[in-house]
C-alpha positions in Angstrom: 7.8 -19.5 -39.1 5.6 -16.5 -38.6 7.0 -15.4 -35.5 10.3 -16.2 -36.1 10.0 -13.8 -39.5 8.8 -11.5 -37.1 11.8 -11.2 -34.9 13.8 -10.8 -37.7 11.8 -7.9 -38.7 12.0 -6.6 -35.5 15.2 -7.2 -34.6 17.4 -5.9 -37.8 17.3 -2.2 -38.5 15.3 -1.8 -42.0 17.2 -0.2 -44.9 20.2 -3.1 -44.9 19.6 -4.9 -47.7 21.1 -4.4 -51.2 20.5 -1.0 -53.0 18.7 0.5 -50.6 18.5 4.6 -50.1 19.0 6.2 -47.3 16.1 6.6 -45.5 15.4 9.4 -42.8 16.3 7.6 -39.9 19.4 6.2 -41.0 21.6 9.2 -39.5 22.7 9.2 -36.1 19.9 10.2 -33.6 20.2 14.3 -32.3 21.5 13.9 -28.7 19.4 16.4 -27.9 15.7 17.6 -28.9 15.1 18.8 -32.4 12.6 19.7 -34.6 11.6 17.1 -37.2 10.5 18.3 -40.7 10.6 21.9 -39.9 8.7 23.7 -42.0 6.9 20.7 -43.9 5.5 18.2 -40.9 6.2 20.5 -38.0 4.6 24.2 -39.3 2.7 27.3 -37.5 -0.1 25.0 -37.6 -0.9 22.5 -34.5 0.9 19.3 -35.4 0.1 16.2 -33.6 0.9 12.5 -33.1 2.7 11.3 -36.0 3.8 7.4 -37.0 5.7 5.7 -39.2 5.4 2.6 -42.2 8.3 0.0 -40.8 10.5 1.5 -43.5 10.6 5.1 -42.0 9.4 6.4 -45.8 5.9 7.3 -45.0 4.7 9.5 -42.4 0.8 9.9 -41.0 0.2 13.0 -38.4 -2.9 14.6 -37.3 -2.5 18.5 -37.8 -5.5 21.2 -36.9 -5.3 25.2 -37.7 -7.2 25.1 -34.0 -6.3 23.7 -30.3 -8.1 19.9 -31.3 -9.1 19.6 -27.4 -11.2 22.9 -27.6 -12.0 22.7 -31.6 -13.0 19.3 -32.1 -11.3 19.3 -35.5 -8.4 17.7 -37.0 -7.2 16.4 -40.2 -4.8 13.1 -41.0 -1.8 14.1 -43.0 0.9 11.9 -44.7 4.2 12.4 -46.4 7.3 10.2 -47.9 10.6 10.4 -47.6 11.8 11.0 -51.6 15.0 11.8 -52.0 16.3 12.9 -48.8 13.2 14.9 -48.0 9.9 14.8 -46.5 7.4 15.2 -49.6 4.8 18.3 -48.7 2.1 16.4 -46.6 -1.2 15.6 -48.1 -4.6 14.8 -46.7 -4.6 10.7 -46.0 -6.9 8.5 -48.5 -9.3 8.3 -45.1 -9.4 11.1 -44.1 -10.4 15.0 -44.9 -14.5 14.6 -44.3 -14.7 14.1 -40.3 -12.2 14.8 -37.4 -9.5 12.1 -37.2 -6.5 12.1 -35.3 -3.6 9.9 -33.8 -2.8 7.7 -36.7 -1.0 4.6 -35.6 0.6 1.9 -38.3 0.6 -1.5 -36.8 4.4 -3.4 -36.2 3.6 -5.2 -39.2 2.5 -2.0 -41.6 -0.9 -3.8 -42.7 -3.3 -1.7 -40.3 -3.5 1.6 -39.4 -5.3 2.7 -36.3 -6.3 6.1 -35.4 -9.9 8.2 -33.8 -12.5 9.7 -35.2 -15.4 11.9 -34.9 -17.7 10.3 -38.0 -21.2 8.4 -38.2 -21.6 4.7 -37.0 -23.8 2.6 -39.2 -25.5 5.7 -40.4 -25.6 7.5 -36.7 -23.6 10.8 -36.1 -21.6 10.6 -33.2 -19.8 13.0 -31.0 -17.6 11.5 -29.2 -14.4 9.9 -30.2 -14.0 6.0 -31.6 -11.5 3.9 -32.6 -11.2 3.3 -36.1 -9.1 1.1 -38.5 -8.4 0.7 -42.5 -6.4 -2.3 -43.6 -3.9 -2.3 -46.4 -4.9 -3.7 -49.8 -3.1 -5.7 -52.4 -2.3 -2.5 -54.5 -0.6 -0.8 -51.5 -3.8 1.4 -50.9 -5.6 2.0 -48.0 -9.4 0.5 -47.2 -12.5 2.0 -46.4 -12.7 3.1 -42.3 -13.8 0.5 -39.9 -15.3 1.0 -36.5 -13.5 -1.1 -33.9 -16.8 -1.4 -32.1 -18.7 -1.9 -28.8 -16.3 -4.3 -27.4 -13.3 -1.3 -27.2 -15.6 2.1 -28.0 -18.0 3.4 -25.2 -19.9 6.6 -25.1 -17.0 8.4 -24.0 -14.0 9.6 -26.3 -11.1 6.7 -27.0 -8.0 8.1 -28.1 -4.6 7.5 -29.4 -4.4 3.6 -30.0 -1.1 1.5 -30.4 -1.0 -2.0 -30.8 2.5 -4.8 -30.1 3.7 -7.3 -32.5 0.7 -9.5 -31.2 -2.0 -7.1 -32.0 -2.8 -6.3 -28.1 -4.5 -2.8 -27.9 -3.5 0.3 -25.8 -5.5 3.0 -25.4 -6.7 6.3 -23.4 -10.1 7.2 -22.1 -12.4 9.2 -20.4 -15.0 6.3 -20.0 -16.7 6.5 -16.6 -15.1 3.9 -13.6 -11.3 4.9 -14.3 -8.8 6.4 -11.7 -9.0 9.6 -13.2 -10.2 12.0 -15.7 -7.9 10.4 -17.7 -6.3 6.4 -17.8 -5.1 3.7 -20.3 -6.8 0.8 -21.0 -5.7 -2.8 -23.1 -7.8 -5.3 -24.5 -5.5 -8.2 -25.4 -6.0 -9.9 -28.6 -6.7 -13.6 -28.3 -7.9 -15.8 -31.1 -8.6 -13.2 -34.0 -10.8 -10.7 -31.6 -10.4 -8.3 -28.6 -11.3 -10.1 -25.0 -12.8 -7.5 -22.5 -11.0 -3.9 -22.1 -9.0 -3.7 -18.5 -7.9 -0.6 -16.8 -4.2 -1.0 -16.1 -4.9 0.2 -12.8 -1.8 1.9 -10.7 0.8 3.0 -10.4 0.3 3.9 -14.5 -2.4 5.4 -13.9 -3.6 7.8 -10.8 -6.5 10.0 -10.1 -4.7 13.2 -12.5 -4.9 12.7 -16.8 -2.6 9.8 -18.2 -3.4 9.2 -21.7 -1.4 8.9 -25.2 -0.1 5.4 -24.8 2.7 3.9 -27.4 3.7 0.5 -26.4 6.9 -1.6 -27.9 6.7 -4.1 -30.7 7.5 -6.6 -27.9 4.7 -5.3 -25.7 7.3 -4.6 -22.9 7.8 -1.2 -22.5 5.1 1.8 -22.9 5.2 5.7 -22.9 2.4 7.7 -22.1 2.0 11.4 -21.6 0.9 12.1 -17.8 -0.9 15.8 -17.1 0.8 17.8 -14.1 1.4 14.4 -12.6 3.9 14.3 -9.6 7.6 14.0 -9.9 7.2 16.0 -13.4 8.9 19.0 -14.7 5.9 20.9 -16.2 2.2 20.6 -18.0 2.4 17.2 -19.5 5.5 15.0 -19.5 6.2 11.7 -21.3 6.8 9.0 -19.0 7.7 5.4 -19.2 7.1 1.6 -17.8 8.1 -1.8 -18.1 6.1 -4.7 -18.1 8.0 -7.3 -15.7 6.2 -10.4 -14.0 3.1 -9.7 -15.5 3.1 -6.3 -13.7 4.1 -2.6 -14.7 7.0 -0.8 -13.0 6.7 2.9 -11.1 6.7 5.0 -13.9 9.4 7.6 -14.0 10.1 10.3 -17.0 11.9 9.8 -19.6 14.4 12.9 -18.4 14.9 16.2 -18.9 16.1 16.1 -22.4 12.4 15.8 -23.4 10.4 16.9 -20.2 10.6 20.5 -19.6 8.6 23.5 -18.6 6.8 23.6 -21.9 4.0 21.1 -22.6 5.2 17.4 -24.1 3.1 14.7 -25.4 2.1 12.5 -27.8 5.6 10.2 -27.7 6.4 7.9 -30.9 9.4 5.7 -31.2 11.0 5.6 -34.7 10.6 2.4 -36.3 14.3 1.2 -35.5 13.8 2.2 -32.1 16.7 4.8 -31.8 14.7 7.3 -31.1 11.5 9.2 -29.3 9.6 11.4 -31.6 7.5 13.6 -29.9 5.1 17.0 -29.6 6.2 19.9 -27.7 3.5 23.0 -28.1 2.1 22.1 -31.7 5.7 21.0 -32.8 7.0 17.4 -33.9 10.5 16.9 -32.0 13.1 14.1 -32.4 15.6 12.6 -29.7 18.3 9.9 -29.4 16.8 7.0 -26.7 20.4 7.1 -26.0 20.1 10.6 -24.7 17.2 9.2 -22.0 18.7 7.2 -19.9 14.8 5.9 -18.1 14.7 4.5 -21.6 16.6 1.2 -22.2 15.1 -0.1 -25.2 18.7 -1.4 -26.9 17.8 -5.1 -25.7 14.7 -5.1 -27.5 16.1 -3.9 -31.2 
């Protein structure tokens, strides 16, 4: 029953049911790149991966005054949709005392993932973790949780995303990758994480891949590669499918999004109709339909 609820949840855009409002995605996707929440979510400041409730009605981004690889520092912002407008963001419930960044809201809306430069069990840290807060009964968020040893090393772990089934994605700079950069998963068996796996070529090479969003259905992921070959400029988003138990050639996801400039940090909107993105400090939005690499209609 709980996976067939599931599908349905998956499968059916949101915002059908009786006396709903129209929500921010419900418009037809821009065909090409635009910016998204100009001047509210995307501002002079450096704005960076952003994600959405299931609805589409709440919004959590990281955002920085600095360059977060050189500063170190980063806040978690969120916003709702009221209205027809994004609601001037506000420092998250968990957020605003350490550097956090790349917010992720589990499938199901009950977890939220992101990193974090803050004490474990009493001891600073400097290097990145994952962390998690679960929703409460009232709607609130709960108190940070460190997703331990099994998935956090010394090294910096950034910009989780979890599928439907609660298997994790993730980039880091751990020692024993490809490069200075890969994506790792540690599938979720039986309520816990088993051991964390590089996902090896052709994802990722001896260059920088990192900001990994995978699908609901854990079929298809994006990921930002650094000056990787076959790309059109600093980083690029590029994309994979899962097929036999092994991951396709990656290829980019066209150059509708991929340009000169640098892109990263890809999102897809919770009805899957289109890529959100950063492009130089900026939050940018794009119809899938528009990138052709990027076939998701079978899986809505």
């Amino acid at each position: 029953m709980l996976k067939f609820a599931l599908a349905i949840m998956l499968a059916v855009p949101y915002g059908c049911g009786p006396g709903h409002d129209s929500g921010p995605f419900e418009d037809p996707a821009p065909p090409s790149p635009e910016v998204f929440g100009e001047g509210v979510l995307s501002t002079d400041a450096f704005e960076w991966r952003i994600t959405f409730t299931p609805d589409g009605r709440t919004a959590f981004f990281g955002r920085s005054e600095g360059f977060f690889p050189i500063t170190r520092q980063a806040t978690i912002m969120t916003s709702r949709y009221v209205d027809g407008q994004w609601t001037e963001p506000e420092v998250a419930s968990f957020s605003g005392e350490y550097p956090d960044l790349d917010p992720f809201v589990s499938p199901d809306g009950q977890t939220l993932y992101f990193s974090s430069i803050r004490p474990v069990d009493g001891e600073e840290r400097t290097d990145l973790d994952l962390w998690l807060v679960r929703r409460q009964r009232d709607g609130s968020w709960g108190e940070p949780k460190n997703m331990g040893s099994r998935v956090n090393s010394d090294s910096d772990e950034l910009y989780s995303s979890v599928d439907a089934r609660g298997n994790l994605y993730f980039a880091s700079d751990r020692a024993g990758g490809l490069g200075g950069w890969d994506i790792y998963r540690a599938q979720r068996r039986h309520g816990s994480y088993g051991q964390v796996e590089n996902l090896g070529a052709p994802v990722n090479t001896a260059g920088w891949e990192f900001n990994p969003t995978i699908t609901p259905d854990g079929r298809t992921l994006l990921f930002t590669g650094l000056d990787r070959p076959g790309g059109a400029g600093i980083g690029d988003i590029w994309t994979t499918s899962l097929k036999h138990h092994r991951w396709s050639e990656p290829v980019g996801v066209g150059d509708a999004v991929n340009t000169a400039s640098d892109e990263y940090h890809p999102t897809l909107s919770p009805s899957l109709d289109r890529l959100v993105f950063i492009r130089d400090g900026d939050i940018y939005q794009v119809s899938i339909e528009a990138l052709p690499p990027l076939d998701l209609v079978r899986h809505r």
